[in-house]
N, C-alpha and C positions, 0 to 999 in steps of 0.2 A: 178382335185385337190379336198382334202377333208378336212372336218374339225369335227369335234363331234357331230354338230346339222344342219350344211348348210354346202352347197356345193360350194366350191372354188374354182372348176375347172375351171369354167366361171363365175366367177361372175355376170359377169355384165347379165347374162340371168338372175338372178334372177328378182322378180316385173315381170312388163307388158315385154313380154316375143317380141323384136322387136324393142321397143320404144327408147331405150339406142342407136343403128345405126341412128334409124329416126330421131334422135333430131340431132347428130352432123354430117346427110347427106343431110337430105331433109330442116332443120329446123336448120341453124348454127347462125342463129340472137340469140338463145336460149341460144348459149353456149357461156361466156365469160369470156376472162381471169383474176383473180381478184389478187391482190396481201392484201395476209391475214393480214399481218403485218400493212400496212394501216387501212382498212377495222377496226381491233382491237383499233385501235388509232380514230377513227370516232367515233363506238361505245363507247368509254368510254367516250368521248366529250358529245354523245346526250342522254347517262344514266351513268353519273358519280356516282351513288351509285350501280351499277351493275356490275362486272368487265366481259369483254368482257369472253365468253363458247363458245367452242365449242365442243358436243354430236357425239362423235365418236362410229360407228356401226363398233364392232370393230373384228366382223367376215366376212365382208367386208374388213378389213383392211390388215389382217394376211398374206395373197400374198406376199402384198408388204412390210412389214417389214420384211416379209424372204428373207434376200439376198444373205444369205451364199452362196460360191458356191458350195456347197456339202449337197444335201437335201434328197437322199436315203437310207445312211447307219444308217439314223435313228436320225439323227438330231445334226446341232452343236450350242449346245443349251446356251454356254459362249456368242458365236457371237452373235447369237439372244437377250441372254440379254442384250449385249453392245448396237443391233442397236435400241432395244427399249428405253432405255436409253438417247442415242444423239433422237431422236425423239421427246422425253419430251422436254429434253432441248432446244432443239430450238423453239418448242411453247411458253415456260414458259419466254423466253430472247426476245420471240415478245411482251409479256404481255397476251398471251393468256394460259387462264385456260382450260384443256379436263378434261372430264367426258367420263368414256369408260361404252359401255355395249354390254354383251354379251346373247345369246339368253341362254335361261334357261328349255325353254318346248319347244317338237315339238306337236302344236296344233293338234287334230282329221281332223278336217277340209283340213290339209297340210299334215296328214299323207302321201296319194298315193301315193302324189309327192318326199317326203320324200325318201319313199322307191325307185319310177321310179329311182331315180340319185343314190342312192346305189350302183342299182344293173347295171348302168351304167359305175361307178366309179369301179366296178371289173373288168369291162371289160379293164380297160384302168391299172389297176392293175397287168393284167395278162403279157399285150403287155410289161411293165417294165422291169417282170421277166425275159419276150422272150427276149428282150433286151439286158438283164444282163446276161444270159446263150451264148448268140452268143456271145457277145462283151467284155464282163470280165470290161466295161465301166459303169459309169454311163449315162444314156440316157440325151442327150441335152434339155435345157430349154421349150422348145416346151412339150416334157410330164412332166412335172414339176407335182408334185403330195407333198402338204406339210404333213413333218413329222406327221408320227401316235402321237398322243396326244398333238398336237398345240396349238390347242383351249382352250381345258382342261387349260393348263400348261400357256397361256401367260393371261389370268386371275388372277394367281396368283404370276407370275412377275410382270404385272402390280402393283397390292397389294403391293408386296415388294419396287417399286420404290416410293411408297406412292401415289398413284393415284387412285382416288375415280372411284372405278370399282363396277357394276351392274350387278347382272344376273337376268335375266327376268322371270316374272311369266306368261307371254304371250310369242306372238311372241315380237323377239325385235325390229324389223323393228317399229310395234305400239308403243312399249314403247317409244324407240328415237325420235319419231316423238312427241308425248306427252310430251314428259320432252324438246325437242327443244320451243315446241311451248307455255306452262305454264309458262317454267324460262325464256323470253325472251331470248334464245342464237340466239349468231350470226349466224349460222350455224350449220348444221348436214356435217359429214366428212364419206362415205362412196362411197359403187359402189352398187348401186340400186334404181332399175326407179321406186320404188315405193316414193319414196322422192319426185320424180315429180309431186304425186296423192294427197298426203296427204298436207292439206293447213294447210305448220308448216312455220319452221323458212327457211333459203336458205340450196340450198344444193349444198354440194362441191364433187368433184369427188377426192379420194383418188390416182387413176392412173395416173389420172394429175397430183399430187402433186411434185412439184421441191422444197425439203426439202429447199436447198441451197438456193435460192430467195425467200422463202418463197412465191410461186405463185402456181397459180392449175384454175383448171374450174369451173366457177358455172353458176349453170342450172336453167333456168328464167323459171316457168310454168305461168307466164305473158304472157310471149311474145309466149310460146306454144300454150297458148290457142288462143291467135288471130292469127296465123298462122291456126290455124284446125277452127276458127270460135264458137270456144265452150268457157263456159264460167269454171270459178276454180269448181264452185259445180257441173261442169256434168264429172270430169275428172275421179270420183271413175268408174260411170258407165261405162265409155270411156276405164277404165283399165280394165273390168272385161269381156266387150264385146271384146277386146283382146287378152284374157285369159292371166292366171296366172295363181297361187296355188293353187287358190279355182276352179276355170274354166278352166279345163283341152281345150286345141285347138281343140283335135277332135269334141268335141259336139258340135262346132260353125262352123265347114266349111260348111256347109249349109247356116247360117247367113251370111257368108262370102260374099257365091258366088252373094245371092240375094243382097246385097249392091253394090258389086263391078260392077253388073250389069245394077243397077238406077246408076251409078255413073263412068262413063270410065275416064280412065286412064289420067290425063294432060300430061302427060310425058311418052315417051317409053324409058326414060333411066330409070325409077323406076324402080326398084322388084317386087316379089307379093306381098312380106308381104309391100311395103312403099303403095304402090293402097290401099291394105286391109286395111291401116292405113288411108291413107285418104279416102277412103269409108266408114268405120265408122265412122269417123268424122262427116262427110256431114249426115249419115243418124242423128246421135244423134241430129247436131243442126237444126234439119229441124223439131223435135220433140216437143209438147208442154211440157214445163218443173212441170209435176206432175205424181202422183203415178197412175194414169189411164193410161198416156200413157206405164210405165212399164208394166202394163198388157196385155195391148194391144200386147206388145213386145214379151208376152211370145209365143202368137202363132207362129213364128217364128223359136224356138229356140226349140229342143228335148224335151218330156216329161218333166215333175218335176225338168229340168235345170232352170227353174226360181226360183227354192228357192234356188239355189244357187246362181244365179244372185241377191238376197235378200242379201242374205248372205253376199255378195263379196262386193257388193256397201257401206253395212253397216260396215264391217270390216274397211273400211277407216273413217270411221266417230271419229276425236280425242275427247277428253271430253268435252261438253259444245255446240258441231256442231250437225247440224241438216243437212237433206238433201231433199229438194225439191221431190226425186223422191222415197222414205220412208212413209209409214204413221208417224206421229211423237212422235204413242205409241213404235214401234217398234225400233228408234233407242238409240243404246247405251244398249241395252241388253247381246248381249254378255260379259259386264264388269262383270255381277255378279255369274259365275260359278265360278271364283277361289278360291275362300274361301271354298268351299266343299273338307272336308278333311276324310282319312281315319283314320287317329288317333285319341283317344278317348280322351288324354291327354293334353288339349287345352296349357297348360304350354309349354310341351314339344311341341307339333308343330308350337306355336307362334315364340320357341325358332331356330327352323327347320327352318322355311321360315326367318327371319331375317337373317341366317346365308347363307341361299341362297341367300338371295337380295346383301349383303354385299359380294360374291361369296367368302364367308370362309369353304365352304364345295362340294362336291360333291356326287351327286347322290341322297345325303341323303333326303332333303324335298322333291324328285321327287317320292321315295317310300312311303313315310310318307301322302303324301296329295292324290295321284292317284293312289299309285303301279303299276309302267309303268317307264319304265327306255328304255332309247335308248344309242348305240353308234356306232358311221360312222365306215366308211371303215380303214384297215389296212395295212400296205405295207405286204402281206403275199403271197407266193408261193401258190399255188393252187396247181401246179404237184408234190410238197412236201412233201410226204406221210408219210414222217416219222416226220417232226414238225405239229403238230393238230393247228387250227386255236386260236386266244390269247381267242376269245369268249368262248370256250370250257373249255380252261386250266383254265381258271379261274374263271369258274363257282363255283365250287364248294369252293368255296372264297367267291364269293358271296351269295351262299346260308348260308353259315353262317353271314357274314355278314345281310342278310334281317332278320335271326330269332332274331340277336342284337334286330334291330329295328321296329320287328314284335311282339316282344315277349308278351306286354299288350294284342295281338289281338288274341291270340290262344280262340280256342273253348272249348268246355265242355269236347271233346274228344282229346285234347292238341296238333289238327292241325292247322297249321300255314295257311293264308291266302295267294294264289299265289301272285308273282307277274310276270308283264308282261315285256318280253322282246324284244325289236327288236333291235338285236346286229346282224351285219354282219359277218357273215362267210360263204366260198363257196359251195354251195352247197343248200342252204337256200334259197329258193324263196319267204322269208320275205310277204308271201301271210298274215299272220295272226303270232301274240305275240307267241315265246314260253312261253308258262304257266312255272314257274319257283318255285319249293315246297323248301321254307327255310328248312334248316337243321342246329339242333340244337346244341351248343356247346358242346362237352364235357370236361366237366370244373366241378370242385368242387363244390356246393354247385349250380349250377346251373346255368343260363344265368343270371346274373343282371339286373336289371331295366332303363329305361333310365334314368329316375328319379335320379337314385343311380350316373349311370356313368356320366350324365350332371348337375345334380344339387348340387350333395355332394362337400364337400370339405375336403382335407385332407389327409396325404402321405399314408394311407390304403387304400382312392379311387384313388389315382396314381397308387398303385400297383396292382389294380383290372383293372381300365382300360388299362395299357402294358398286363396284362394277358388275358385278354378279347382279347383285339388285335392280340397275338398271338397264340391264341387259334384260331382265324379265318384261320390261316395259318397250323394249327396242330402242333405248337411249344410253347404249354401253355409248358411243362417241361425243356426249354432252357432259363427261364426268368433270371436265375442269368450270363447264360454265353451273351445273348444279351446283358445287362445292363452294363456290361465292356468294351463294344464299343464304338465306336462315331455313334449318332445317324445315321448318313449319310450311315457308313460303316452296320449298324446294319441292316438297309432296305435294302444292297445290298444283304448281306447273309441270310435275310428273304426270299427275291425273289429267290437265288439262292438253294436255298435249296427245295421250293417248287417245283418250273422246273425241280427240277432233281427228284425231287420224281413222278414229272406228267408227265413226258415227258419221255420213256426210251432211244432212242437214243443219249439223252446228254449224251459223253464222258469227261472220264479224261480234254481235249485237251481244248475241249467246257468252263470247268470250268475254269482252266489256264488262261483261255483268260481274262475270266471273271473279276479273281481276281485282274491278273495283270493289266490290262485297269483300274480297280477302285484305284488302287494303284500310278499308276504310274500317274493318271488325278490330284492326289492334288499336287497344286503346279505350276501347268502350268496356262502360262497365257494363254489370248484371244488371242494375237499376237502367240504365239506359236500353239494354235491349228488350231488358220490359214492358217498359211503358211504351214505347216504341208502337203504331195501331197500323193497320193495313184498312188501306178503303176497298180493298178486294184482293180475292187471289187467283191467282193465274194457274190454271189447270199444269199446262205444259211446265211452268216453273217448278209446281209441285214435282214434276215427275223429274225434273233436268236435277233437283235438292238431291231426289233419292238415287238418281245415278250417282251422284255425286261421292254422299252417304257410303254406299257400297263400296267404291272407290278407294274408299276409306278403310274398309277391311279388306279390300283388296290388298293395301298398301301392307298392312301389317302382317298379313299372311308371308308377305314374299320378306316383310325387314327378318321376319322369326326364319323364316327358311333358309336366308342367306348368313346367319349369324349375327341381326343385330346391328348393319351398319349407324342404326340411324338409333334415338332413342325414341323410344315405344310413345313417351308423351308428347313428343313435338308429332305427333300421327294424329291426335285426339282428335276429335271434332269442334270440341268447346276452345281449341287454339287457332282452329282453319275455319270454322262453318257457324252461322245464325240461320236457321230458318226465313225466319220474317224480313231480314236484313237480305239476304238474296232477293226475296218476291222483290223486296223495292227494287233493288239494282235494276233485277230483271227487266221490270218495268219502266223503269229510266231508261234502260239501254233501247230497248223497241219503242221509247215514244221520240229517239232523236233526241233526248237531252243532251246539253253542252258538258263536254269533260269537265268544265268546274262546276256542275249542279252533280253531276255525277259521286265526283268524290267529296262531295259538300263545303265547297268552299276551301279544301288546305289544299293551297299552292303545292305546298311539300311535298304530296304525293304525285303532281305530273311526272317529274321523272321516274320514276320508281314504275307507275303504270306504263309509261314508254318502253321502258327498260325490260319490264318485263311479257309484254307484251311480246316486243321484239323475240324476244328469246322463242314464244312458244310459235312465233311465224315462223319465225328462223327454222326451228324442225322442224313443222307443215311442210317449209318449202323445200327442203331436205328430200322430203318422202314424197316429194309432188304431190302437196295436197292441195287445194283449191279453198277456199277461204272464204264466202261470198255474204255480203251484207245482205240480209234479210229482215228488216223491219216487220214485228209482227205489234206494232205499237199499239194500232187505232182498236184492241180490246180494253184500253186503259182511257177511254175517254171521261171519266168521272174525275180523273187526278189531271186531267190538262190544261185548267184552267194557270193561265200564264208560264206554262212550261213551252216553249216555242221550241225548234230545232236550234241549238247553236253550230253556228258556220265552221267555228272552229275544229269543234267535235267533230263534225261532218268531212269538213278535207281533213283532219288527223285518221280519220279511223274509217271511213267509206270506202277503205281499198280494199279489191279484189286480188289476190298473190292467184295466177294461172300457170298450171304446169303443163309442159309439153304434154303431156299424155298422163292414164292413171296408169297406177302401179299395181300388184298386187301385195303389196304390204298394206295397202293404203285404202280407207273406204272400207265400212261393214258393209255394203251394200256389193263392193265392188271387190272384194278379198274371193282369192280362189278358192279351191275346196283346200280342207285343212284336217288333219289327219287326225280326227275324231270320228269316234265310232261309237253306234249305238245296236246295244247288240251285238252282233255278227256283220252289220251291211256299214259299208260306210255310207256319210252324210257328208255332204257341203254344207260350209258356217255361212251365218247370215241371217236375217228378221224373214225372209221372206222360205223359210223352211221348220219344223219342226221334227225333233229324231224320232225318227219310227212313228209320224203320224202327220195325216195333213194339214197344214194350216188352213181355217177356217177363214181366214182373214184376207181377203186378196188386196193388195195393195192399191191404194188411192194415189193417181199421177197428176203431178201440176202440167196447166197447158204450156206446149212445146216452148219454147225463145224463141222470139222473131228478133233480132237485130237491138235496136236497143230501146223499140216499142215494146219488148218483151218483158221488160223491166218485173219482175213478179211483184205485187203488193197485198196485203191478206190479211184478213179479219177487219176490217172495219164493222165498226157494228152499229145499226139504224134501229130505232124501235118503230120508228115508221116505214110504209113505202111498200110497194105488192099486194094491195088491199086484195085483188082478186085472187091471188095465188095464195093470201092466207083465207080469203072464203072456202075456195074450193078444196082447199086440201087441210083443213083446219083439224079436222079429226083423222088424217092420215098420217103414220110414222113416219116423215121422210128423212131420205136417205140424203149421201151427201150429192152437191151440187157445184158445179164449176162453172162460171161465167167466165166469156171468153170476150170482151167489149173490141171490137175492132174497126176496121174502116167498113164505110158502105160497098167495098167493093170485094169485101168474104169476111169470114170467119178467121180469125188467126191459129187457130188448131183445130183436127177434126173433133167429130164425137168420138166421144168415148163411153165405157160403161162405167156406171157409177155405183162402187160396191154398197151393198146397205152398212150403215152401223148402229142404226136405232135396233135395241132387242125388240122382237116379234115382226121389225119389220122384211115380208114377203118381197122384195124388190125381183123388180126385172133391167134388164139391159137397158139401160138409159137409152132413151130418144131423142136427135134433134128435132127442137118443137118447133122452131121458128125457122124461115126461110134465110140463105145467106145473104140475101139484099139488107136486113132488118138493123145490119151492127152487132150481133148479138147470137150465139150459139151456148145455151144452157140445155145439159142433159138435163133430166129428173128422172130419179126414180121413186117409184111410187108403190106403194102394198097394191099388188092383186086381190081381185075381192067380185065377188058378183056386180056389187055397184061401181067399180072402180070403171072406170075411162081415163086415156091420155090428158093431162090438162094443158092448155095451150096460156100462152100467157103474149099480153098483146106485144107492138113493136113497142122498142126501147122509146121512141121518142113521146109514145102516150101515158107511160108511167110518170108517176109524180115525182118534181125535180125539185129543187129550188136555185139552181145554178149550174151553168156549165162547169166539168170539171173532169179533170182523172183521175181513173183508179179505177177498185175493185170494193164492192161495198158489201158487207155482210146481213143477211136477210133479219127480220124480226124475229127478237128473240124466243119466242115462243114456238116457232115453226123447229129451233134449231139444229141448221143446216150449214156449215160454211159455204162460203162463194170464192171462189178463189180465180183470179183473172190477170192476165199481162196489163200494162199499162195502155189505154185507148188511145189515139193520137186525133184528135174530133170526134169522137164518138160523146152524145148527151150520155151521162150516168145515171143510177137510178136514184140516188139521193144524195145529194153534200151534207157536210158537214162545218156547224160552228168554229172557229179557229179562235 
């Protein structure tokens, strides 16, 4: 599971990495049940001018307030406001007051690990996909993986609910622990064993938490420490000799082994890691407690790992604390790197960081003070070759964006200063920042100042900051048809518009979905999108949600950088986006349903979908873009019983808008190289490159257009038909596959090779199997293997049929493989389909 800046897949690994089992297996004096509602009522008795806090670490929390049952198609983001909502309310009806924060920087020190769970959290990304393509299901709670832009986005519900939210200048695990232990609060409310180190206020376990009794667990490092025999001030060292974030595990198994060695096992029902726990215990209290015996220590421990052992022990030191095993020039140093800022504008960065602390912004004081931006993982396809990763598309969004907020820093020769990225996407061994070169607006009169756009006032600097804003998207000359919208609607055809100019596989169908989900979501309740059930989900929908998603913070990034044109709530998701409510559209739109099944029946909304539609053609056709209906319907065949094509639907929206030629504004596929830099070398933008590394991925081609036999159609899916070619290849991974159904008189495209994208599968260069007389040219590629041979598969006309017909029909699902084919014009098929 992920989130923007930490990792929520396991929480509770986060802190001393073991310690969270040890406490509530070896150590259960430690854990007890408290009921907070009491607790709240004591404290205001023994500091009545205080009112009972509780410092909620609240990227620890976000798990478990996601309860929705539907967490892949990209979020149901109504429900999540409502569960945050009753949340509040029931604190606020105990008498207790939270205080949320959220992390704000990922420190240098935590970077490695930072990335280690990135690129951990792909891997468990990918198993989703596999999932989602076998089973047409969403995967069970066990891979639970929270909505792309969570973190980001429950920040700014909280704000909305009125609750005093924090984003951090540090890590936040310090900050919460600091503001627990300065404000007197009752508690810290999280899943993380570093609570246990830090000597603040108590700390409650959020997974415990029984909302309805207002009860949960809290964790005594009292009674920890006389359990291990150590004392509170040796427990930083105690967590660091365990490793964490700072102390990666491997450079301590050596430490390990010679403790575990002076110190045998009490129990052979322990683990390694509870021995290792209590073997360092015993060696630390057997220790004289001063800064000589740390040194002593270091001989032990790998080369120059003792300044990190420096390092680790002092990161837990909160303000005002001192540590025995420190010199005591040396602690509390780390507080004074934050303030070093790259802005020259002390106005405007004082302005940056307030609005970060008060989390009214995003991204923005993180380029302004370090130039260094990060963001986690995204629910995205990998084998997906025709959608590019959201980090990519939206780069160059960002690159104008950063000349906004770069723009005082240009040089004498009017180049902008990099900024650093580590944004995930596949392919990216996130070893080192892409270098990222702002690119400058083109806009009249030239980029504005920040100056201008955050400090001016007045309806000329409104209309400079929307124009600024849209200018970041390539839509400074649509400002009077945006400004006739409702904010909300206006950021969806903002997004909508630039996806279809970056991305060229977005179809007609693709848009539809689009519009009509945004149409048909005002107006519904919570209770409506809830119950609301899906008879399957669509891989590709998933992934079209999360571009989406991202989109979404894309948006806010550039409203905060431009000064705000828009308000930050009409941005939200829970005002533009349903998860579940998309898969349908999606799914409507590619099975050919009639515009009025589409928007369910209100007349009301034809125009409006016309209307807006229109608009986002209108710039398509602006930027030569090309538009093209692509039905990917026939995956949805369990939901088509009496959903027919309506005629209407079909001449309103089956049209293809063709530009003379492309452009290079126009098309991720087909955009020139773009002045991004990784490293030192420059890079061309695009899916089919990765900075400073190869893509492993080679790109999968639909067969050529022949005229208007070419017609492409895809995915249909059979559970019958190919009996021999799922004999022969039953136990082999195969790779993808392209049918090319044509006349008896050739093939309608040549061969081609067919990349693998099954994991382990060994593929080779696809072969045509069958003769050009046959109707039919299918590569296959197939794992190498000692027993492996070419498999041939007979003429089309002795497969089993049950009617003449055209198209393109996708193989049984167990093999799965797409088949992907132009339209036949006589050619037998290999299987039809019920209607």
């Amino acid at each position: 599971m992920i989130a923007e800046k930490i990792c929520l897949k396991k929480r509770s690994t986060m802190g001393v990495k073991g310690l969270q089992w040890f406490v509530a297996n070896a150590c259960p004096n430690a854990c007890t049940m408290v009921n907070l509602k009491e607790m709240a009522e004591k404290h205001h008795i023994d500091h009545p001018d205080s009112p009972p806090v509780i410092v909620v670490d609240a990227m620890g929390c976000i798990r478990q307030w996601y309860t929705s049952e539907s967490w892949v198609c990209g979020g149901q983001w109504q429900e999540y406001l409502a569960n945050l909502q009753h949340f509040i309310k029931t604190f606020m009806a105990a008498g207790i007051k939270l205080v949320f924060y959220f992390d704000g920087v990922v420190e240098q020190k935590k970077r490695n690990e930072w990335v280690k769970r990135r690129l951990k959290n792909n891997k468990e990304i990918t198993r989703i996909f596999q999932f989602l393509k076998s089973n047409r299901q969403q995967p069970g709670r066990g891979m639970f993986f929270i909505p792309s832009g969570l973190a980001t986005f429950t920040r700014f519900a909280l704000k909305s609910l009125g609750q005093e939210t924090i984003c951090s200048l540090q890590e936040a695990d310090y900050e919460v622990a600091s503001f627990g232990l300065q404000n007197n609060c009752m508690g810290i409310l999280g899943q993380d064993t570093d609570y246990l180190i830090y000597n603040t206020s108590p700390y409650f376990s959020i997974s415990k938490l029984c909302l309805d009794r207002m009860v949960t667990v809290m964790y005594s490092r009292e009674i920890l420490c006389h359990t291990l025999g150590l004392n509170i001030m040796d427990l930083p060292l105690f967590a660091c000799l365990l490793g964490n974030d700072i102390l990666p595990e491997d450079i301590l198994e050596g430490f390990w082994q010679k403790c575990v060695a002076s110190c045998p096992p009490k129990s052979q029902n322990y683990d390694k890691k509870t021995n290792i726990i209590l073997a360092v215990a015993n060696y630390i209290s057997k220790l004289p407690c001063s800064y000589d015996s740390l040194k002593d220590l270091k001989e032990m421990l790998p080369l120059a790992s003792d300044k990190l052992l420096y390092r680790g022990v002092e990161s837990y030191l909160l303000p005002g604390q001192q540590s025995p095993w420190l010199p005591p020039n040396d602690s509390q140093m780390h507080l004074v790197k934050q303030e070093i800022a790259t802005c020259a504008d002390q106005d405007i960065f004082q302005l940056a960081k307030e609005q970060h602390i008060r989390a009214e912004n995003y991204m923005v004081y993180n380029v302004l003070s370090k130039g260094e931006v990060e963001c986690s993982n995204t629910l995205e396809d990998e084998f997906d070759t025709e959608l590019p990763g959201q980090a990519l598309i939206y780069r160059l969004v960002r690159q104008h964006i950063y000349s906004v907020l770069l723009e005082s820093r240009k040089d004498s020769c009017g180049a902008y200063p990099v900024v650093k990225e580590w944004f995930v996407y596949f392919g990216n061994p996130m070893q080192q920042p892409d270098l990222v070169q702002p690119v400058q607006l083109d806009i009249p009169g030239g980029t504005p100042s920040l100056r201008t756009l955050w400090l001016t006032k007045g309806s000329e600097v409104k209309t400079l900051q929307y124009n600024t804003f849209l200018a970041c998207f390539h839509l400074q000359d649509m400002v009077e048809e945006f400004q006739l919208l409702d904010a909300p609607v206006a950021a969806v055809c903002c997004l909508l518009i630039y996806l279809t100019l970056q991305v060229d596989s977005l179809s007609l169908e693709d848009l539809n979905a689009f519009v009509a989900h945004t149409l048909c979501l005002q107006g519904k309740s919570v209770a409506q999108l809830a119950g609301f059930q899906l008879a399957q989900v669509d891989s590709r929908a998933v992934h079209l949600g999360s571009l989406f998603i991202r989109g979404l913070t894309t948006l806010i990034m550039a409203n905060g950088a431009c000064g705000f044109p828009l308000n930050m709530d009409d941005l939200m998701p829970w005002k533009v986006f349903d998860g579940k409510l998309f898969q349908k559209k999606y799914q409507q739109s590619h099975r050919g349903c009639s515009l009025d099944e589409l928007l369910e029946g209100n007349g009301s909304l034809h125009m409006q979908f016309q209307n807006l539609k229109s608009l986002i053609c209108k710039a398509c056709t602006v930027k030569k873009r090309t538009i093209q209906s692509r039905q990917r319907g026939n995956e949805f065949i369990t939901e088509m019983q009496g959903g027919g094509r309506g005629r209407d639907f079909q001449q309103a929206h089956a049209t293809y808008f063709i530009p003379p030629h492309h452009t290079q504004n126009r098309g991720f596929q087909r955009r020139g190289a773009q002045p991004y830099f990784h490293g030192s070398e420059a890079q061309p933008s695009g899916r089919g490159y990765r900075s400073g590394h190869r893509d492993q991925r080679r790109r999968f081609q639909l067969a050529p257009r022949r005229g208007q036999t070419g017609q492409l159609l895809q995915s249909l899916v059979i559970q019958k038909g190919l009996q021999l070619l799922a004999a022969s290849a039953a136990t082999a991974s195969v790779a993808r596959v392209w049918c090319a159904v044509g006349s008896t008189e050739g093939c309608l495209g040549e061969p081609r090779h067919a990349p693998s994208i099954v994991e382990g599968c060994l593929g080779r260069p696809a072969l045509p199997l069958l003769p050009k007389g046959c109707g039919i040219n299918l590569p296959l590629c197939l794992p190498q293997g000692p027993s492996c041979q070419p498999h041939c598969l007979p003429q089309i006309s002795s497969l089993p049929t049950k009617s003449r017909t055209q198209g393109l029909y996708r193989m049984s699902e167990h093999l799965q493989f797409p088949v992907i084919s132009p339209r036949a014009v006589g050619a037998q098929p290999i299987m039809s389909f019920p209607h």
